[in-house]
C-alpha positions in Angstrom: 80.1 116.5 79.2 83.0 118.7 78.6 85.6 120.2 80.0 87.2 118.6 83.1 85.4 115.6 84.1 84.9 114.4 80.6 88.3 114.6 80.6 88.6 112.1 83.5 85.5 110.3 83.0 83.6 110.5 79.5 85.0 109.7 75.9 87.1 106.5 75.1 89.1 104.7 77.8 93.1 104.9 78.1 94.4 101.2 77.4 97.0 102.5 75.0 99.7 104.9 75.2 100.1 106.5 79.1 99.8 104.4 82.2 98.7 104.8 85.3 101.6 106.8 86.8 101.1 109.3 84.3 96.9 109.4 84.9 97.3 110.3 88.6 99.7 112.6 88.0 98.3 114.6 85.7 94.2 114.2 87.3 95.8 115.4 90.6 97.6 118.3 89.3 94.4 118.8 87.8 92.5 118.9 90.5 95.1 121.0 92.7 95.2 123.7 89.9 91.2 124.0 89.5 90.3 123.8 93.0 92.9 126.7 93.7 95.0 125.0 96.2 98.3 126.4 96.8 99.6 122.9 97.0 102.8 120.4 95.3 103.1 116.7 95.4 105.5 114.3 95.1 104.5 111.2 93.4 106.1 108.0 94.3 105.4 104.7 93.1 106.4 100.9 94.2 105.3 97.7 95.0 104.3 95.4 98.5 106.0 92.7 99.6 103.0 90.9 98.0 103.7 92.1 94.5 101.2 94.6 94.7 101.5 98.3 92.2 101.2 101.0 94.7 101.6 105.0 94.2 102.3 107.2 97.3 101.7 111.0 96.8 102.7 113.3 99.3 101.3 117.0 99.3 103.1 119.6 101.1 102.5 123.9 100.8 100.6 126.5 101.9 97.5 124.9 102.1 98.2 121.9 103.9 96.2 122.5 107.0 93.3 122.9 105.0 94.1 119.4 103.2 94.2 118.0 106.8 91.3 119.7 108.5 87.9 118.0 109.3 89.8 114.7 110.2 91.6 114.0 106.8 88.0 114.4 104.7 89.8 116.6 101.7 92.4 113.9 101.9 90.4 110.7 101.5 88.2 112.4 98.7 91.8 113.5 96.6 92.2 109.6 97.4 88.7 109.0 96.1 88.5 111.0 93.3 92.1 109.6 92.0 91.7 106.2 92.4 88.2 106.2 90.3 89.6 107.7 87.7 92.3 105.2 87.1 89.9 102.5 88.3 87.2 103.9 85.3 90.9 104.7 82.6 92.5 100.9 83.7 89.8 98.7 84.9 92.3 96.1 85.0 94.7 97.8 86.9 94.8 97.4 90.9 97.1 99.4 92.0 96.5 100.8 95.7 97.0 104.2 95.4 98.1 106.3 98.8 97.7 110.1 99.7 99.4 111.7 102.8 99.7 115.4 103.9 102.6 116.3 106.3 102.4 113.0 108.1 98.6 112.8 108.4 97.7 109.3 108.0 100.6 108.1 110.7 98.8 110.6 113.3 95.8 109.3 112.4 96.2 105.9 113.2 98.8 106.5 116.1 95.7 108.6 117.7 92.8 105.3 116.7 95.9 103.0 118.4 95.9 105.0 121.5 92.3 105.3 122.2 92.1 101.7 121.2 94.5 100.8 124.1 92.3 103.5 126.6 89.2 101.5 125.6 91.1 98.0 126.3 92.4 98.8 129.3 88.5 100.1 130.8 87.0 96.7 128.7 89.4 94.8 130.6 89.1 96.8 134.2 85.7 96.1 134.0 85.0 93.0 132.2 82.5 94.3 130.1 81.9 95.5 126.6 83.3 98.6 125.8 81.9 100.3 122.3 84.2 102.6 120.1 82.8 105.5 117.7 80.9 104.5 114.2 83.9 104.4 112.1 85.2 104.0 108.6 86.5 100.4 106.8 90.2 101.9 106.8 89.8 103.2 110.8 88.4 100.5 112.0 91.4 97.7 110.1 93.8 99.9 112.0 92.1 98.8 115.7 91.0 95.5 114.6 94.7 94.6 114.0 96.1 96.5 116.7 94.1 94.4 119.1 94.3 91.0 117.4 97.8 91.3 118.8 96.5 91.3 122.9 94.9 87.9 123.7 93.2 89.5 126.4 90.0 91.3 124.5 88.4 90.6 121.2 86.7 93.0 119.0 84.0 93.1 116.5 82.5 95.5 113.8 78.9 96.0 114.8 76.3 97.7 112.8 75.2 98.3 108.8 76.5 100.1 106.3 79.7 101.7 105.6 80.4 103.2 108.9 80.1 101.0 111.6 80.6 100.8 115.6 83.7 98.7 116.9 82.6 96.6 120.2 85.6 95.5 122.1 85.3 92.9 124.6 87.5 90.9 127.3 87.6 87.1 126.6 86.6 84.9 128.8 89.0 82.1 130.5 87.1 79.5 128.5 86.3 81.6 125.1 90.8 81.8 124.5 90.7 79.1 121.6 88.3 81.0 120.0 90.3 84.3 120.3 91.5 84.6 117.0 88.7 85.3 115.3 87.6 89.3 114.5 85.3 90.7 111.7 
């Protein structure tokens, strides 16, 4: 391999001099330069409450709609792409690493909350199942927690593989100590 991705994959692994800060920066910029995006970033990083290494990058420019089209898709692959090369550079290292275009992921998830409630409300007008869209892992955390909160309903992941259907269903008067419970 040359060029690029030997770069970021082949060859001998970082575990001296440069840390993961520097790796993202410099793999997206990268990335952003060959792929011809007329795009910047701001690169912040922190930690969770838990303790947790995080980095938050933030693109904004001219081609931001294209970033955000097709539901996110160019997003989550920057993400992707980003996170494996640190993960393949610092195998130790676990920091969660966070990418967000003009707002995009709290649209996202205030659209899957919404249509989450929709669904609730019909599951519990009509006391029966009610199945949401195959989704993926990150989507489907977003409604599972969102409706851990309402007593009323319970949902589940149905299905195999990665992308999987969410079944959300009213509890019944006797099933409430069990209630707690989601996969």
């Amino acid at each position: 391999m040359s060029g690029f991705f030997s770069k970021l994959f082949g060859g001998k692994k970082k575990s001296e001099g440069g840390d993961v800060e520097d790796l993202v920066y410099e793999t997206l910029g990268t990335l952003i330069q060959r792929g011809g995006f007329d795009l910047s970033f701001e690169l912040n990083s922190g930690t969770t409450e838990a303790g947790e290494a995080t980095i938050t990058i933030e693109l904004s420019g001219d081609d931001q709609e294209l970033v955000r089209d097709k539901e996110g898709q160019m997003i989550d692959a920057l993400q992707l792409f980003v996170q494996r090369a640190v993960q393949h550079h610092f195998p130790e290292d676990k920091t969660k690493i966070t990418i967000d275009c003009g707002g995009y992921l709290e649209e996202s998830s205030q659209a899957l909350v919404e249509l989450a409630e929709k669904l609730k409300g019909i599951a519990l007008e009509k006391g029966k199942s009610v199945y949401f869209r195959a989704l993926p892992p990150k989507d489907r955390k977003i409604i599972h927690q969102y409706l851990a909160n309402d007593e009323r309903v319970k949902s589940r992941s149905i299905g195999d593989g990665l992308y999987k259907k969410i079944k959300i269903y009213p509890i019944k008067s006797g099933d409430k100590d069990s209630a707690s419970s989601t996969n």
